[in-house]
C-alpha positions as CSV (number, residue, x, y, z in Angstrom):
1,X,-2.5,-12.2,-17.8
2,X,-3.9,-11.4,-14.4
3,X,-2.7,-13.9,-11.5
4,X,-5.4,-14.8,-9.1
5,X,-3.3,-16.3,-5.9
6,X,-6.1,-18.8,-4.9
7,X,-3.6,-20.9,-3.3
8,X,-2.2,-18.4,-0.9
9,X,-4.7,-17.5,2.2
10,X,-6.6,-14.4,2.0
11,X,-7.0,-11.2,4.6
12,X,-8.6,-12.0,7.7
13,X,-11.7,-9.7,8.2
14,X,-11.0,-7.7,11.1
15,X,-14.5,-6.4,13.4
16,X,-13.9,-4.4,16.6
17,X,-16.7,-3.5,18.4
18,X,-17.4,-0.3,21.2
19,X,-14.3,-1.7,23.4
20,X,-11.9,-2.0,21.3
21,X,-10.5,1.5,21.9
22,X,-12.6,3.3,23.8
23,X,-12.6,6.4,26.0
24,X,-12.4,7.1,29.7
25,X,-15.9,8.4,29.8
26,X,-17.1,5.4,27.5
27,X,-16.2,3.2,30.3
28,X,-17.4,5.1,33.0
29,X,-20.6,4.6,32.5
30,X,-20.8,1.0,33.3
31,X,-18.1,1.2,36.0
32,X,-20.6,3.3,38.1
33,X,-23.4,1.4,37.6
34,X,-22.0,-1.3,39.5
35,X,-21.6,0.6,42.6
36,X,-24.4,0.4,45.2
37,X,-27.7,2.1,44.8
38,X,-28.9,4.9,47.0
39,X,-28.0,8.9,48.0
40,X,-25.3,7.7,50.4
41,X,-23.1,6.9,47.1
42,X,-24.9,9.8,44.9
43,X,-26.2,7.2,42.6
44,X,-29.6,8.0,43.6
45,X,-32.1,6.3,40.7
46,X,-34.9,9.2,41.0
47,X,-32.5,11.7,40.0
48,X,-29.1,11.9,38.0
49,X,-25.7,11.0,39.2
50,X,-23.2,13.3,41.0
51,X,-20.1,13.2,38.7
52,X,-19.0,16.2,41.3
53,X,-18.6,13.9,44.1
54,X,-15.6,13.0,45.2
55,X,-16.1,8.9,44.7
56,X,-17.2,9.9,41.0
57,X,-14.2,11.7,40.8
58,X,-12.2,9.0,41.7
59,X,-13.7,6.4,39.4
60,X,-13.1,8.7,36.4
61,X,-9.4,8.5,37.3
62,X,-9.8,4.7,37.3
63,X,-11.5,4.8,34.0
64,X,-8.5,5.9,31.9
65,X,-6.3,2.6,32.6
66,X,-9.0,0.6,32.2
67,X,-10.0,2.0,29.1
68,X,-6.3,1.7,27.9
69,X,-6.5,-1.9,29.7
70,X,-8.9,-2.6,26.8
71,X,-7.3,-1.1,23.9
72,X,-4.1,-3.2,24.3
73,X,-5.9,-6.3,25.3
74,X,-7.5,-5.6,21.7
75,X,-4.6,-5.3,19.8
76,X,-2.6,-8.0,21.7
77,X,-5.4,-10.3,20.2
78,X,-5.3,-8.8,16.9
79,X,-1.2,-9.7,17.1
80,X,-2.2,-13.4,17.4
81,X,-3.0,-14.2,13.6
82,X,-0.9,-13.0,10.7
83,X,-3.9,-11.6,9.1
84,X,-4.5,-9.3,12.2
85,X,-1.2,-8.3,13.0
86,X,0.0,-4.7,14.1
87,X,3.4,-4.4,15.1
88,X,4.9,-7.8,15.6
89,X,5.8,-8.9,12.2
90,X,9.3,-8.6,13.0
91,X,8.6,-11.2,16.0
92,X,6.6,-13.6,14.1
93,X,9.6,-13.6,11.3
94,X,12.1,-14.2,13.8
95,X,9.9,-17.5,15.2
96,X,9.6,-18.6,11.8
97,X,12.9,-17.9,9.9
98,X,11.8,-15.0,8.0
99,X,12.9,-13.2,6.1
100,X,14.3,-16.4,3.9
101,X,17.0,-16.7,3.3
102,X,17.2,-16.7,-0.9
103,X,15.5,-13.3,-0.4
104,X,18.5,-10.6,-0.3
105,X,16.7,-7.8,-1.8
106,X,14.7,-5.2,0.4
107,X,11.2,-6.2,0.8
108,X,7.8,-3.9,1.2
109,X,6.2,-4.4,4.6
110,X,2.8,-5.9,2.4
111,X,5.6,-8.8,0.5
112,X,7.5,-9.3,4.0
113,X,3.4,-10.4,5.4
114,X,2.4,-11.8,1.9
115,X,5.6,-14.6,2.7
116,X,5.0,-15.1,6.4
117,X,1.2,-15.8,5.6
118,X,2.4,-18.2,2.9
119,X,4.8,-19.9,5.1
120,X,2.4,-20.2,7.9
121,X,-0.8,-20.7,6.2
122,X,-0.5,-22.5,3.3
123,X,0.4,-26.5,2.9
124,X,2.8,-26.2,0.3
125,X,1.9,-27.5,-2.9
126,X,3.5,-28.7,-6.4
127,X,0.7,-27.3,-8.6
128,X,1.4,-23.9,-11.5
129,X,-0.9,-21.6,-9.8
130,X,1.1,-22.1,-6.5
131,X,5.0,-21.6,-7.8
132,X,3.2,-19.0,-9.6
133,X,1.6,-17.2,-6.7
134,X,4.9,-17.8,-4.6
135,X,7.0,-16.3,-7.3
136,X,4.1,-13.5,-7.2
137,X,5.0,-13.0,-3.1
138,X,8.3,-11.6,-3.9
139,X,7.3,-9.2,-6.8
140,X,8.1,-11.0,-9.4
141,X,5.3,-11.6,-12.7
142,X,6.4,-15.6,-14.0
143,X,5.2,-18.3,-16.4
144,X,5.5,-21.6,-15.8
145,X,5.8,-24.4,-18.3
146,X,6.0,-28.3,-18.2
147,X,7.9,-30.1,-20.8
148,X,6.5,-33.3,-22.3
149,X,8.3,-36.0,-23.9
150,X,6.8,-35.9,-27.8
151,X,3.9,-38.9,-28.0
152,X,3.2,-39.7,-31.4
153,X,-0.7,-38.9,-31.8
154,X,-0.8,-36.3,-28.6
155,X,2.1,-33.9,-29.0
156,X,1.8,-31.4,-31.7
157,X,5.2,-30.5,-33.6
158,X,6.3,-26.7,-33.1
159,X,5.2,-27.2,-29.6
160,X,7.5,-25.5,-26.7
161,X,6.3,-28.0,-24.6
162,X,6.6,-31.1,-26.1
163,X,9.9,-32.1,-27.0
164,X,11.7,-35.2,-29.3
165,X,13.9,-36.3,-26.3
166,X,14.6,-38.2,-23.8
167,X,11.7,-39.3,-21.5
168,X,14.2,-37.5,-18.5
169,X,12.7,-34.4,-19.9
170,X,9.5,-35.5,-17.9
171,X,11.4,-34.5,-14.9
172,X,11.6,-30.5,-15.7
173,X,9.2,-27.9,-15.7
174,X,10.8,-23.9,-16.9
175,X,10.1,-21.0,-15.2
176,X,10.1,-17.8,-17.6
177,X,11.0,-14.5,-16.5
178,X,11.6,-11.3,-17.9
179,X,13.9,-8.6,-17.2
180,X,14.3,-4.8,-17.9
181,X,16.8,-4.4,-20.5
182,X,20.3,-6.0,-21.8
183,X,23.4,-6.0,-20.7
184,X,25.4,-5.2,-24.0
185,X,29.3,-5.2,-24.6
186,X,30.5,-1.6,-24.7
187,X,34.0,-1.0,-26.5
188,X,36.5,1.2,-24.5
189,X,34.1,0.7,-21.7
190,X,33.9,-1.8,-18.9
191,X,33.5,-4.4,-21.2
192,X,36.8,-7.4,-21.9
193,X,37.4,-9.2,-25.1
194,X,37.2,-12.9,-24.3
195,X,35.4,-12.5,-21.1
196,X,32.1,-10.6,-21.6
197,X,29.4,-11.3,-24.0
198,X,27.7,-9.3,-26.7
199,X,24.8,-9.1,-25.2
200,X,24.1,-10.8,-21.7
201,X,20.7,-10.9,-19.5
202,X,20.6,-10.7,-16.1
203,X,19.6,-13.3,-13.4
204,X,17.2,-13.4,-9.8
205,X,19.2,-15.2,-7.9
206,X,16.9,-15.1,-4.6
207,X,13.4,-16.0,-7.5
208,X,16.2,-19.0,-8.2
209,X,16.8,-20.2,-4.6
210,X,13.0,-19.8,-3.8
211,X,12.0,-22.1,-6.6
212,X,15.1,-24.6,-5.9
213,X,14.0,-24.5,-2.6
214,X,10.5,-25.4,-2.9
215,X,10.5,-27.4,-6.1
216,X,9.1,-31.2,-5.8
217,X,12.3,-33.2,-5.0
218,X,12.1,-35.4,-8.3
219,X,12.3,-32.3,-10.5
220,X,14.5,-30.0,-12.0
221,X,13.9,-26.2,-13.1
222,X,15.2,-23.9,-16.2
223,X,14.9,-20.8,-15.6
224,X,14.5,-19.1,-18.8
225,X,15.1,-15.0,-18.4
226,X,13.7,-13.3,-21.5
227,X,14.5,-9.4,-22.3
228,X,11.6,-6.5,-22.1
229,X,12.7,-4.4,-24.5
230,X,13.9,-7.3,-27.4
231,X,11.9,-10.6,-27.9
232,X,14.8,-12.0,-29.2
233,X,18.0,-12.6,-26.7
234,X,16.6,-14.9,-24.4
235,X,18.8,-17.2,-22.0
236,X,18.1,-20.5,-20.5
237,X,20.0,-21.4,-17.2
238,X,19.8,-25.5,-15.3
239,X,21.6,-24.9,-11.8
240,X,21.8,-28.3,-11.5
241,X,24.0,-29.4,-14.8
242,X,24.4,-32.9,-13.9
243,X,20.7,-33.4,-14.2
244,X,21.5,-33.5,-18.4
245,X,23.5,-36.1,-17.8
């Protein structure tokens, strides 16, 4: 299934126009036209300009730091909006304590700006499509579930969803993940008798603290970590135990 991040902001379209990096002799141009008229300052209007001269001479000089004046005043505006920005992402994490801190793992430059758009743009939320998309701005592909206490006439038996429980179950929501391959028990290997499983999954601890994080406050989340290469050793893992109480 294809995950359209509605909830998270989009690019910022980006238009620059002739002066946002232009050359010394594109802004020479207009810099002589405001000097004075007339043969005295070889800008006589019957008859082409003397670049030879030595005031034309000297304005070309002052044409490269202006032009240069303009290309940084275009990209210190550009570094003012975290659609736009350059080279200051590393700034704009620092002022907004990124990278987070559940997040151990090297990030791509594109999932460092994906959370620092999220974190400044967006106004949180509690819906699927958001834990989804934030899930999404760390690399990782989840499905999220809601449990429902079983209604007699509304809930359908087999149902993952709707369990014959307590009404506490209202208060979870799963978050299914999967995960490469298995972590088997090898004998003669690594592996100890009493200690290690048969077969054990593997867990994303900073997806965990993310979610934990964020979650609504009333709530509680199992994450359920489901094999790639065998539909059937799946685990199931509450961080909070004393919620099943």
């Amino acid at each position: 299934m294809t995950i359209v991040c509605t909830d998270l902001p989009g690019p910022t379209p980006v238009t620059g126009d002739a002066l946002s990096n232009p050359t010394a002799d594109r802004v020479l141009d207009p810099m002589l036209a405001l000097l004075p008229r007339g043969a005295a300052w070889r800008t006589d209007e019957t008859a082409d300009a003397d670049h030879d001269s030595m005031l034309h001479r000297f304005w070309r000089a002052v044409a490269d730091p202006v032009a240069d004046f303009y290309s940084k005043a275009w990209v210190t505006m550009l570094e003012g909006t975290t659609g736009t920005i350059v080279d200051s992402l590393p700034d704009w994490e620092l002022e907004f304590g990124l990278p987070d801190p559940c997040v151990d793992k090297e990030l791509s430059y594109a999932q460092r700006l994906a959370l620092l758009r999220a974190k400044v743009l967006t106004p949180g939320g509690q819906s699927i499509p958001y834990f989804t998309c934030l899930a999404k701005s760390i690399g990782y592909d989840v499905e999220i579930r809601e449990y429902h206490a079983f209604r007699t006439g509304l809930s359908r038996c087999g149902s993952l969803t709707d369990q014959v429980c307590s009404i506490n179950i209202e208060f979870f929501w799963q978050v299914r993940a999967h995960l490469p391959s298995v972590k088997y028990f090898h004998t003669g290997g690594p592996s100890r008798t009493g200690i290690d499983r048969l077969g054990e999954l593997g867990r994303y601890p900073d997806l965990e603290c993310l979610m934990e994080k964020w979650k609504p406050a009333h709530t509680e989340i199992a994450f359920r970590y489901i094999a790639s290469n065998t539909g059937a050793l799946d685990q199931t893992f509450i961080l909070n135990v004393t919620a099943l109480a």
